[in-house]
Structures are given as structure tokens and as C-alpha cells.
C-alpha positions as CSV (number, residue, x, y, z in Angstrom):
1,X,-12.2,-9.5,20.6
2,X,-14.5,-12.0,20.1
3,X,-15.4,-14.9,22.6
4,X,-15.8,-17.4,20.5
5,X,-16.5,-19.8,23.5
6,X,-13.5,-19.1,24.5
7,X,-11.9,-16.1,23.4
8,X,-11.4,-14.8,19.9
9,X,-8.5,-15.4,18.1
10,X,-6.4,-13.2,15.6
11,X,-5.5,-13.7,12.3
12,X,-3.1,-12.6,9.9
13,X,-4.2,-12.2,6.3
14,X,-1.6,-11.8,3.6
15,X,-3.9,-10.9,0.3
16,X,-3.6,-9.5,-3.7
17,X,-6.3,-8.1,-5.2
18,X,-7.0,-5.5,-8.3
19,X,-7.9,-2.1,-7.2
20,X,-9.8,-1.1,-10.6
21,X,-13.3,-2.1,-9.8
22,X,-13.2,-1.0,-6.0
23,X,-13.3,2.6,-4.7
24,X,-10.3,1.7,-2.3
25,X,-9.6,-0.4,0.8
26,X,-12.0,1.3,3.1
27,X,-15.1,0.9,4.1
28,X,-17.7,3.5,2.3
29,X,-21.7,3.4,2.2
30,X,-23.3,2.3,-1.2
31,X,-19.4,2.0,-2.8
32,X,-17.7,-1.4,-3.5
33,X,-14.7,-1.2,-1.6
34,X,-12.2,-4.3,-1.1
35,X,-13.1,-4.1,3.2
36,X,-16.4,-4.4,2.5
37,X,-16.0,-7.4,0.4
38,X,-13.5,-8.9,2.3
39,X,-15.5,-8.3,5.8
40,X,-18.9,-9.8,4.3
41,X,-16.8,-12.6,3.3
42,X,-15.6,-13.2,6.7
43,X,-18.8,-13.0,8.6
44,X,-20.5,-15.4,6.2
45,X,-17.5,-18.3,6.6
46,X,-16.9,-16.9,10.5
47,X,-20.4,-15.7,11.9
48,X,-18.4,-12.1,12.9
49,X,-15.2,-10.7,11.9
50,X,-14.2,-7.8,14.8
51,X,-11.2,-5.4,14.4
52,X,-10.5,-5.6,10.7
53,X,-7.1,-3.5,10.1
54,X,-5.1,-3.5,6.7
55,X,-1.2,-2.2,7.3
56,X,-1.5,0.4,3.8
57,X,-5.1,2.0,2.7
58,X,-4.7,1.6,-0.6
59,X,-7.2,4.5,-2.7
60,X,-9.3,4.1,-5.3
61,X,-7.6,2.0,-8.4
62,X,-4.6,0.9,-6.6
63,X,-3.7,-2.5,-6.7
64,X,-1.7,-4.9,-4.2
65,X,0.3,-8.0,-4.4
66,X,1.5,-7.9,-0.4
67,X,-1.3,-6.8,1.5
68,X,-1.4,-7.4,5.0
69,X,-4.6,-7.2,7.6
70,X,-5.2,-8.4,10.8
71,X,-8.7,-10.0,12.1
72,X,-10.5,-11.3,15.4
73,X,-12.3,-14.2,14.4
74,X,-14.6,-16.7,16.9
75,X,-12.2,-19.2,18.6
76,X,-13.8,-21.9,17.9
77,X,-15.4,-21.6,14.2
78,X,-11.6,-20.8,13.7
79,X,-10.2,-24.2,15.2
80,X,-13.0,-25.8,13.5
81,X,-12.3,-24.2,9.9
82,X,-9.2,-22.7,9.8
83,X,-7.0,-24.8,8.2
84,X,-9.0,-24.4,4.8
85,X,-10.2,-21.0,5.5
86,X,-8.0,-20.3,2.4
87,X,-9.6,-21.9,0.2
88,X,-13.0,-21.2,1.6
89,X,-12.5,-17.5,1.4
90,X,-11.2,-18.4,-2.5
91,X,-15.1,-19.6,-3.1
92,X,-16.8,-16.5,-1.0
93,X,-14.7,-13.6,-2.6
94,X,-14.7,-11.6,-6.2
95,X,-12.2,-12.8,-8.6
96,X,-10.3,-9.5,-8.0
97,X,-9.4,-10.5,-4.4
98,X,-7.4,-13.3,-3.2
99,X,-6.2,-14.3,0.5
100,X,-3.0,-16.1,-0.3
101,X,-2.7,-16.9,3.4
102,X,-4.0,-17.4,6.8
103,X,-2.4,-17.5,10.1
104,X,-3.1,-16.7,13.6
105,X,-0.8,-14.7,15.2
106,X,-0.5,-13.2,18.9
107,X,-2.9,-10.9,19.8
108,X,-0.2,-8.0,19.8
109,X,0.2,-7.9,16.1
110,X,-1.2,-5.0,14.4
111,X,-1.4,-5.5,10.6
112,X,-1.0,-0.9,10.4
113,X,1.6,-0.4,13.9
114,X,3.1,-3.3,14.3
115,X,4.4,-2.9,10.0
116,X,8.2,-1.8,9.8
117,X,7.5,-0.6,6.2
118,X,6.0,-0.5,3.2
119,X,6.9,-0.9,-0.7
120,X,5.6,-0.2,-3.7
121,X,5.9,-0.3,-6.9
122,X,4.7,1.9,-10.0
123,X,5.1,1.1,-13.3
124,X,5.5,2.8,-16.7
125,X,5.8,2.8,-20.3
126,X,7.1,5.3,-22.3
127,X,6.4,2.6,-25.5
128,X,5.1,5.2,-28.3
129,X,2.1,2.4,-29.0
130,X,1.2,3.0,-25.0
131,X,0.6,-0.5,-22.7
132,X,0.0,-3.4,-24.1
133,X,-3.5,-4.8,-23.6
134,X,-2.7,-7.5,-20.6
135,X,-0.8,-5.3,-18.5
136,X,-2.5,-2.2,-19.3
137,X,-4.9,-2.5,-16.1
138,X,-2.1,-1.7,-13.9
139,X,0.7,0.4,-16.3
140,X,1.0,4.2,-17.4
141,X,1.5,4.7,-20.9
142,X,3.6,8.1,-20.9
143,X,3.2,9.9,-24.1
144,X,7.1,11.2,-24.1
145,X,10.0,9.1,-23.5
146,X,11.8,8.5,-19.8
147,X,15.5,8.8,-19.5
148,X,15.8,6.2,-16.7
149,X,19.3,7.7,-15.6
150,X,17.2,11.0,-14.7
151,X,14.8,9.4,-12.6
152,X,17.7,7.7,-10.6
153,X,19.5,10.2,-10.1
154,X,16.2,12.8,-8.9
155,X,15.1,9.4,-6.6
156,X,18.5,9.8,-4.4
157,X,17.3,13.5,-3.0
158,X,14.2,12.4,-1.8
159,X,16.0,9.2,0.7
160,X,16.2,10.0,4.4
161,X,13.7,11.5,6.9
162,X,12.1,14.5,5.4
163,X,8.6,16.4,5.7
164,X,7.0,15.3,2.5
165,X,4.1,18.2,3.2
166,X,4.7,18.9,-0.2
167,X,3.9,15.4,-1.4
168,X,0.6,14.7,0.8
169,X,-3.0,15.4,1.2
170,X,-2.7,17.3,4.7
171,X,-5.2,15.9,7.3
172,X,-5.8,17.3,10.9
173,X,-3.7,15.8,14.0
174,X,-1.1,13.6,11.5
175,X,2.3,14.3,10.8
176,X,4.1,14.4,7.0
177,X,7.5,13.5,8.3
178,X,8.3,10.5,6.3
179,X,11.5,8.2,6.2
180,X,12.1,6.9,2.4
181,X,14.5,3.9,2.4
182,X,15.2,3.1,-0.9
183,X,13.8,4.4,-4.4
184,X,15.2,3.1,-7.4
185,X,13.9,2.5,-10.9
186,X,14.7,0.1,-13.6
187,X,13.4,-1.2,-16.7
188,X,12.1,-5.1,-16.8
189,X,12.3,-7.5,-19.6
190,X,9.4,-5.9,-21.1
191,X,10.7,-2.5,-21.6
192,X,8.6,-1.0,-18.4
193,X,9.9,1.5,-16.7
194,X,9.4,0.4,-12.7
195,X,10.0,2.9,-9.7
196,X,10.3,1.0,-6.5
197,X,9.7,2.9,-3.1
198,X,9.9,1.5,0.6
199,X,9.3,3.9,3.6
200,X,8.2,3.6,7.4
201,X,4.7,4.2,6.1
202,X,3.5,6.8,3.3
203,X,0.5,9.9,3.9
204,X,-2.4,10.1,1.2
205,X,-1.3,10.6,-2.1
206,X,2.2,10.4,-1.6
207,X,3.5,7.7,-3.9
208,X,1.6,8.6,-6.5
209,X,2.9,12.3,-5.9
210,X,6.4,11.6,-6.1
211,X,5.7,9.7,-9.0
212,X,4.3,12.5,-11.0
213,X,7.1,14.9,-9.9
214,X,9.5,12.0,-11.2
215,X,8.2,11.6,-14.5
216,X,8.2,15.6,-15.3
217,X,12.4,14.9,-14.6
218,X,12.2,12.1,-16.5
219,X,11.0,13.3,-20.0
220,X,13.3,16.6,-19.6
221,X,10.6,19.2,-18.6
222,X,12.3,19.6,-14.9
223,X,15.8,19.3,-13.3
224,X,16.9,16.2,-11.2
225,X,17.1,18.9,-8.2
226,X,13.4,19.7,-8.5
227,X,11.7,16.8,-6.4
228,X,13.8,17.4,-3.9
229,X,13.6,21.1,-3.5
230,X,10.3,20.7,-2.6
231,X,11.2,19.3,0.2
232,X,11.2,22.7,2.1
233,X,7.6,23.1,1.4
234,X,5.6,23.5,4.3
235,X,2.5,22.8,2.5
236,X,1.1,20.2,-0.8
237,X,3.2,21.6,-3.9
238,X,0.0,22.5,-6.6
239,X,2.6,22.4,-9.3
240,X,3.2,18.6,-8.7
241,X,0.8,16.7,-10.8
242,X,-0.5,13.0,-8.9
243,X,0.6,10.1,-11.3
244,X,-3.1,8.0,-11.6
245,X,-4.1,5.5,-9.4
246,X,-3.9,2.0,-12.1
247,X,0.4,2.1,-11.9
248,X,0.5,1.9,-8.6
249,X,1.0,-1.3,-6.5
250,X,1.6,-2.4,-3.0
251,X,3.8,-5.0,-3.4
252,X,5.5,-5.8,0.8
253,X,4.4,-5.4,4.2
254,X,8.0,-6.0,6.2
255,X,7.5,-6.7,10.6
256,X,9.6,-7.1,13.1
257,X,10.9,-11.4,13.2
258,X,10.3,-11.6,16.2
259,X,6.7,-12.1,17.7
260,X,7.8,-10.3,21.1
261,X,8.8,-7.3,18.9
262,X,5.2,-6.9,17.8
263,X,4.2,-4.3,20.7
264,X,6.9,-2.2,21.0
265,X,6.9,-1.2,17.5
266,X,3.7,-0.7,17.6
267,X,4.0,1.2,21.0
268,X,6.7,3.3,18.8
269,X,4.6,4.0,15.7
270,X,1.4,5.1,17.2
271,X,4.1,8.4,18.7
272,X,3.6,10.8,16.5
273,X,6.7,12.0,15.4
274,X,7.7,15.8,15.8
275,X,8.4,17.7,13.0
């Protein structure tokens, strides 16, 4: 952490921001990437910004309306500024990112271990004129129509703790053992088909994955069973097409209530689970 004169202090960030324009949350040479922007921000309002930790690394295209990231900032440029480091931040940043709030918080909350879950949401139209212009930035248009009872009913097999292998972009040394909460779908006023999703915490690709396997149930060309039959894959299922990046949205960050509950569940996430 920083010292700051007298030691650095950490900061909660709660933020929105539209993925189209930005080659993902992380940090890439010679790409625009919303760390990058976010982190020169911070060092030109704070003089250094250490530790910079997002709770869901959104990939290129995805959006977010609930994104949460945790900072050390100087001690005393934050006492000094903090209280309209909101607004500040509102003048430093692209149009495409907003910090809807600033708050320090102890220094044993981690924005990524500390997190309880995530939620998203994807949305889709199966509208035979596609998305309508204003929302069409962060929609599908589906060129066959959904049956909404068919994507509830293949949601429910895919609840519970499960390896999701077949759902994920494999990496070395991390687990695919997943626990899915809730998924359900509904239609809004608009006639958008939304999918909502919350689990502990999601591998690469794995919204997006189930997604794709969804829709194929959805517009008849596979059986409600399917998504979930997949489940006894040991490996990523080829046959499951990834739904593209501009329907996707992180939408909540849920953490423990209470401060003193900050370590311990980060203690407990960083254990990799056993398959």
C-alpha cells in the first residue's frame, strides 16, 4: 500500500461502463482496455493508484452496470480530495466509464475474494426487424424466435455445484467447479428476452457459453436436457456455440454485510475447490 504520509488507504469503487470500445477490463499493451483508463485516471487525480482489483474481468465487448474494484490510494491526497473524487473522476474519464461511487473500506476487502457472487444479465431479441437502434449496442437480435418456457425449463438443470469444463476456456492451475444460484429468463416491457445468472464466480467464457447452448433450446434446434447433459463433460463442449460479447452485462457484485466477514471469505475463496 501506499504511504501516503501516513499510510495508504483503500477504496471501494462501484462503476458502469460500456464494453464496446474497450478490449476488456484488463490491462493490455497498445489496446484500450477500461483498467488502463480507469488507472491513468487515478494516478492523474491521486499521484499513484497501487493494487487495482476488479471482482469480474469482464472480456472484450461486455458491458457492466455493478462493477466493483478495490484501490490503494495516498492517505492524504485521499482525505484531501476524497469526498469529490466522484465527480473528479467524472471529468478525468471517457464517456463510456462512470464511478458511481467512492468509499474507503477496511483494508481486508478484496473487490475479486472478498465477492460472495456475481450476476449477469444477457439480453435478446428474437423481434423479426432485429434490436432497435438505442439498445442495440448491448442486445442480440436472434434471427428465429425464442420460446421463453424452453429456456426456463433448460435453465433449472444447470442450478447447483457442477463442473462447467464444458462451458469454460480451460486455463492451467484453476478449477471449473462452479455453483449457479439462480437462472431465470423473462421478457421486459420491451419484448427482450433477458436471462439472468448469479453464481459464486464464473470461468472465461462461461456466461456467454451457457447462453449460446440456451438459445439452440430455445428456437427448437435442441432438447431442454441438452445444456445440462453436458455437464459430464470433462472438457470445453465444441458443439456449444459462445453467444457474442455486446448482450452480455454485469449487472451485481453481492459481499458479505459485515466488514469483519471480509477476510474469511476471502480466506475461503482463494481454496481452490476440489473437483
Amino acid at each position: 500500500m501506499p504511504d501516503g504520509g501516513v499510510r495508504g488507504s483503500r477504496v471501494r469503487l462501484d462503476l458502469s461502463y460500456d464494453g464496446t470500445e474497450y478490449a476488456g477490463w484488463a490491462a493490455q499493451p497498445g489496446r484500450r482496455t477500461v483498467a488502463g483508463e480507469l488507472d491513468t485516471a487515478l494516478v492523474r487525480l491521486f499521484g499513484e493508484a497501487i493494487g487495482l482489483t476488479v471482482a469480474g474481468r469482464t472480456d472484450a465487448g461486455v458491458h457492466a452496470t455493478g462493477q466493483v474494484c478495490h484501490v490503494d490510494l495516498p492517505a492524504a491526497r485521499w482525505a484531501e480530495i476524497g469526498a469529490t473524487a466522484v465527480r473528479r473522476l467524472a471529468g478525468l474519464l471517457p464517456p463510456d466509464i462512470r464511478v458511481r461511487s467512492a468509499a474507503p473500506v477496511p483494508d481486508t476487502f478484496d473487490a475479486r475474494f472478498s465477492a460472495l457472487s456475481r450476476r449477469y444479465e444477457y439480453r435478446v431479441t428474437d423481434a423479426p426487424w432485429g434490436a432497435e437502434p438505442l439498445v442495440a449496442r448491448y442486445t442480440l437480435a436472434w434471427p428465429r424466435k425464442l420460446d421463453l418456457a424452453a429456456l426456463r425449463d433448460a435453465s433449472t438443470g444447470l442450478l447447483g455445484e457442477h463442473d462447467f469444463a464444458a462451458y469454460c476456456r480451460r486455463k492451467d492451475f484453476a478449477t471449473t467447479i462452479r455453483a449457479v444460484r439462480s437462472f431465470a429468463w423473462h421478457r421486459d416491457g420491451c419484448g427482450i428476452l433477458v436471462a439472468s445468472v448469479e453464481a459464486d464466480a464464473f470461468c472465461q467464457g462461461m456466461v456467454r457459453s451457457l447462453v449460446g447452448a440456451l438459445l439452440a433450446v430455445g428456437d427448437g434446434r435442441r432438447p431442454a436436457s441438452w445444456p445440462a447433459a453436458l455437464l459430464e463433460r470433462s472438457g470445453r463442449a465444441s458443439e456449444v456455440t459462445v453467444a457474442p460479447a455486446h448482450g452480455l452485462t454485469l449487472v451485481e457484485v453481492r459481499y458479505p454485510d459485515d466488514p469483519a466477514e471480509y477476510a474469511p471469505r476471502a480466506e475461503l475463496t482463494r481454496n481452490r475447490r476440489a473437483p
